[in-house]
N, C-alpha and C positions, 0 to 999 in steps of 0.2 A: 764552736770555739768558746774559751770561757773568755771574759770579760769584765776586768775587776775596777775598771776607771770609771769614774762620775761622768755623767754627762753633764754639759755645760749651766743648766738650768737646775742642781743638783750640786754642782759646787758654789752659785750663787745664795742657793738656799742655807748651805753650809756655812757658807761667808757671813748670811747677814745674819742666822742665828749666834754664831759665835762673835759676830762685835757686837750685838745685842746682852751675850751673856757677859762679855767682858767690859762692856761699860754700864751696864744697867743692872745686872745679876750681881754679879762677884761683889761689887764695893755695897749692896744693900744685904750679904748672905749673913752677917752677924748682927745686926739689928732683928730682920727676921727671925733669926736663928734664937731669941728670946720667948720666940713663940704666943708674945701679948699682942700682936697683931699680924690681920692678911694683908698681902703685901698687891693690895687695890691697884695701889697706882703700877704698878711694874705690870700688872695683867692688863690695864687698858691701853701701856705703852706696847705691850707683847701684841693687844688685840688688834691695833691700829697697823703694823707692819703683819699681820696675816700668819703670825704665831700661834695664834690659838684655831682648835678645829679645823689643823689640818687633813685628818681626813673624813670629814663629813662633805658629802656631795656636793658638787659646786649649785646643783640644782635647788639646793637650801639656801643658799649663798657661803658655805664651806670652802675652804681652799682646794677639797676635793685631789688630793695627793696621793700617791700609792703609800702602802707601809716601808715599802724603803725609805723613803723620803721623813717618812715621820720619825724612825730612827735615827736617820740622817744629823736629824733639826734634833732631838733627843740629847743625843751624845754632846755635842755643843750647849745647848743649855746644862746640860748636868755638868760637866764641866765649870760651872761657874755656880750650881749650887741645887742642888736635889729636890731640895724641898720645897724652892720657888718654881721650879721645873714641875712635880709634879702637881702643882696649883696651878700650871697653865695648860698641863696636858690632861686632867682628869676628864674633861668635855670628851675627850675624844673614847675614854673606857664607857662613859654614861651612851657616849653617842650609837659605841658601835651592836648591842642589841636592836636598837633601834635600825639600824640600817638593815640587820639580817632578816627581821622578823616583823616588824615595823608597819600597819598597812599604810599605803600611800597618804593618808589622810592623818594617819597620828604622824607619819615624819614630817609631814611639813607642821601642824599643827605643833609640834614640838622643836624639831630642827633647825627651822626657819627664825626664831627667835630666838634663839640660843648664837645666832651668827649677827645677829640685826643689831648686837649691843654686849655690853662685856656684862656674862650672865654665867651662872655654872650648873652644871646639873651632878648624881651623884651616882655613884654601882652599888647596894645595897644587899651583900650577900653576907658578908661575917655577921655570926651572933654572939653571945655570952657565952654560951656552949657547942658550939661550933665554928670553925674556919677553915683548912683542909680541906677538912671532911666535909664538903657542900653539901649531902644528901644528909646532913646530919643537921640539917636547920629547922627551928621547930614554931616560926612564923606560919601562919595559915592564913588562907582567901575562901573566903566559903561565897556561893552564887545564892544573892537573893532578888529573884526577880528579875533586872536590867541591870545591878550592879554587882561588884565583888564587893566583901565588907572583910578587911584585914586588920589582922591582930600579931601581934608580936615585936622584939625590938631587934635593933642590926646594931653593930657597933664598932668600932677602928673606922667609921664612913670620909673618907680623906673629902675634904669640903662641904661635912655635911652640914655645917654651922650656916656655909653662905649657899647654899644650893638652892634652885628657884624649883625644880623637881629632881623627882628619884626614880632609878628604876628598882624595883623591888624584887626581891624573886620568894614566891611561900608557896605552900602546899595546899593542892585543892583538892588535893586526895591522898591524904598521908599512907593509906594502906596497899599505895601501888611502889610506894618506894619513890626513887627517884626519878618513877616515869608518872606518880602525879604531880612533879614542883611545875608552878607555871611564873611567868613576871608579867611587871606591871607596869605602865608608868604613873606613878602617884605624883603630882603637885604639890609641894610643900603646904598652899595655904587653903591644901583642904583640912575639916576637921577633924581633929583625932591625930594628925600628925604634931608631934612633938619633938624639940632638936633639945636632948639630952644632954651629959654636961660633955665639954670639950676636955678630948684627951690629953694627960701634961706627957708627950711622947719623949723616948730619949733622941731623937734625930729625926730630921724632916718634919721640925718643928711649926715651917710656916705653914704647914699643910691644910690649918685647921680640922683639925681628927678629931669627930665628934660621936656622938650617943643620935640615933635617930628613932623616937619610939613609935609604934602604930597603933591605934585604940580605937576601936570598933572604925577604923577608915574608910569609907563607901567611897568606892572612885565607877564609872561607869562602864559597863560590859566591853566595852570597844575599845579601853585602855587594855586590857589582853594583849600581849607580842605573843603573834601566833594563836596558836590551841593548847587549850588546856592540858598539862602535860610535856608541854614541848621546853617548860623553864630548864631542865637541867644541859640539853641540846644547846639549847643558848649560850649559856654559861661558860659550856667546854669551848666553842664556835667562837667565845668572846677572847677569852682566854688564850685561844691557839692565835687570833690577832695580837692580843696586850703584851703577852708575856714578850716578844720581840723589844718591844718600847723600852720595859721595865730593865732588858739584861743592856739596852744601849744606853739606861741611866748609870748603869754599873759602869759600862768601858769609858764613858764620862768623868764619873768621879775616881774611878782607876787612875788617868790620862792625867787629871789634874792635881791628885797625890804625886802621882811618879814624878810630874813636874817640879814641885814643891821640895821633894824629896832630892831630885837634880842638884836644883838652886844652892839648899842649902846646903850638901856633899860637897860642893864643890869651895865654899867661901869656909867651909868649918875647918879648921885646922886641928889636929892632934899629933901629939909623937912630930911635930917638926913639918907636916905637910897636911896637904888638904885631905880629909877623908875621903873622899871620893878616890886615890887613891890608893886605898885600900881590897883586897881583894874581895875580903866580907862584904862591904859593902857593893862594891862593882856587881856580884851575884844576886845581890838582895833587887838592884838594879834591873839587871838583864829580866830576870825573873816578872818582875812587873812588865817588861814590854813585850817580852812571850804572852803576858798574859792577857793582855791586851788586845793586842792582835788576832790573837785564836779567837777573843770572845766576839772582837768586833767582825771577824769572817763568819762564827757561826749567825751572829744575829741577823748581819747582810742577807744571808744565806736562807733562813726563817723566812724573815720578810718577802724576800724575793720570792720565794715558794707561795707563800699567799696571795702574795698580789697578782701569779698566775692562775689560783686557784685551784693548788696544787693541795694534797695535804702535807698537813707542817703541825702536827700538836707533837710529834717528835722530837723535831729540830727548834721548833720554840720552846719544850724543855728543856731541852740541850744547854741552848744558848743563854738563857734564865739563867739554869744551876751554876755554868760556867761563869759566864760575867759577875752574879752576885757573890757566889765564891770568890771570885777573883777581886773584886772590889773588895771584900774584907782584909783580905789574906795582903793587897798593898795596900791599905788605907793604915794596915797595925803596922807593915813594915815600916813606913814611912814615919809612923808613931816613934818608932822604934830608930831610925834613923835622924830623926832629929832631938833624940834623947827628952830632954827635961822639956827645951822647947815647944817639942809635939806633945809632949802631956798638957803642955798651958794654953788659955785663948787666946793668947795673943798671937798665936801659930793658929793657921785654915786647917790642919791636918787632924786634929783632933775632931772636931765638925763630920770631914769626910766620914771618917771611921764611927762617929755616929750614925749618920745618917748612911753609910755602907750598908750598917748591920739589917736595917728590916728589909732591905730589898731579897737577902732569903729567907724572910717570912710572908712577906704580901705577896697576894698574885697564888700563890701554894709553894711551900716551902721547898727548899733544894730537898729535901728528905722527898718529899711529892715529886718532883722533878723527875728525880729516881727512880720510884713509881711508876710513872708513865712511861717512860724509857724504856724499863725493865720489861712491861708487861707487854711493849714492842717488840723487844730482842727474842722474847719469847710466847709471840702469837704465832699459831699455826698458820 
């Protein structure tokens, strides 16, 4: 039988992420949204009610959650502002190599303090000349001795300005392809790590999106996740988790245009009545909440499938393409429905629709989505 209600411990979650985004998120999204500073204080109020890291293992001291739940708490934070959302959830993309491939010893040694205090760590895969195209990264780890020693720089690194470590991912053997990339955990304050300049992004501004460079970097043999070779496996394995997160950041900032978009239809008058009764607009309407709801079943739907440990890099495509599509496609209607008002700041809609637009680029672009999909629909 299917089964589409929350469980009671799951609509509490629900509850207290969303009056956390609506009294703490929302009213600080345009200060943020100026992008001259991290927004510290909202992540040690997030960290203290068990916001952050929730699914790193309780064995860490993690909240240790399924991925439903983490989309759950997603969508509500985004809801009230993307880009202070994705500042509280990054832990959880840095976290989750670690948890797949991680030996017991680097997780706690790394996990365990990442929950013990409001701290952040980063995913370190885009380069200058490569994102997509992950096997197209041209960072390297060469073995000298007891150590790797790493060269190359990452760049789009969402918190790579305040990150205490990174996980890395380069080539220990460039001429296997993407079955020599391996990753790493590297420490920020070893040497040779350098935090490059900070990107002036168009949305998801509080992100702190930075430059992280690596120069002759020596970290020690046992920082390795997994075997040499195994970094591209991670990556995808990472990814078939994350991507769920990212498309419930979309049915969030979807849910809270449409909202927006509601409010002001209803109070805007034209031709003698409110435009909300208007047809045009009533479809522009509908349309968002169709779209909303598909995105938020497939993402349900993803998640749910991993947390059985089922495979899902399909339907975490799926649901990515659709939500971040879908989060454009209303964040400009809404634009568009609040006319001159949605083009100015003094209207939240314009913001959304910033910050809509890179959730189909990060993570691998809806064009990649398609991709994967595809080459789904058409395996033998």
């Amino acid at each position: 039988m299917v089964d589409f209600s929350l469980t009671g411990e799951q609509e509490a979650l629900r509850d207290t992420a969303h009056r956390f985004a609506r009294d703490e998120i929302a009213p600080a999204a345009r200060k943020y949204d100026a992008g001259d500073e991290f927004p510290m204080d909202i992540c040690v109020k997030a960290f203290g009610i068990g916001l952050m890291n929730t699914v790193v293992p309780d064995e860490f001291g993690g909240a240790g959650l399924s991925r439903l739940d983490e989309v759950i708490i997603t969508e509500e934070l985004a809801w009230g502002c993307m880009g202070i959302t994705v500042c509280l959830m990054v832990n959880n993309l840095a976290a989750t190599p670690l948890v797949i491939a991680g030996t017991p010893e680097l997780q706690k040694e790394y996990l365990g303090p990442l929950c013990e205090e409001v701290m952040f760590a980063s995913y370190c895969m885009t380069e200058p000349g490569a994102g997509s195209d992950v096997a197209g990264i041209a960072t390297t780890a060469k073995k000298k001795g007891d150590r790797y020693v790493l060269n190359g720089t990452k760049r789009f690194v969402t918190a790579g300005g305040v990150a205490k470590w990174f996980i890395v991912f380069a080539y220990t053997d460039k001429a296997k392809g993407h079955k020599g990339m391996s990753a790493f955990v590297v420490p920020k304050d070893t040497p040779g790590v350098t935090i490059g300049k900070k990107e002036d992004m168009m949305g998801q501004r509080a992100s702190n999106t930075a430059e992280v460079i690596f120069e002759e970097v020596a970290v020690p043999a046992g920082n390795l996740l997994g075997r040499e070779g195994d970094g591209f496996a991670i990556a995808m394995k990472t990814f078939e988790r994350s991507r769920p997160g990212i498309a419930a950041g979309g049915v969030g900032i979807g849910r809270s245009a449409m909202e927006q978009a509601i409010a002001y239809a209803k109070q805007r008058r034209a031709f003698g009545q409110p435009i909300a009764q208007f047809q045009a607009i009533q479809f522009m309407l509908a349309d968002m909440a169709v779209d909303i709801q598909a995105a938020r079943w497939l993402t349900w739907h993803a998640a749910w499938l991993s947390d059985r440990g089922k495979p899902s890099n399909t339907e975490a495509s799926m649901a990515k393409a659709l939500a971040a599509d879908s989060a454009m496609r209303i964040t400009t209607d809404a634009v568009q429905i609040l006319g001159g008002y949605g083009f100015s700041r003094e209207y939240p809609v314009e913001k959304m629709m910033r910050d809509a637009k890179v959730l189909q680029i990060y993570e691998g672009t809806s064009q990649i989505q398609r991709v994967v999909i595809a080459r789904s629909l058409l395996k033998d």
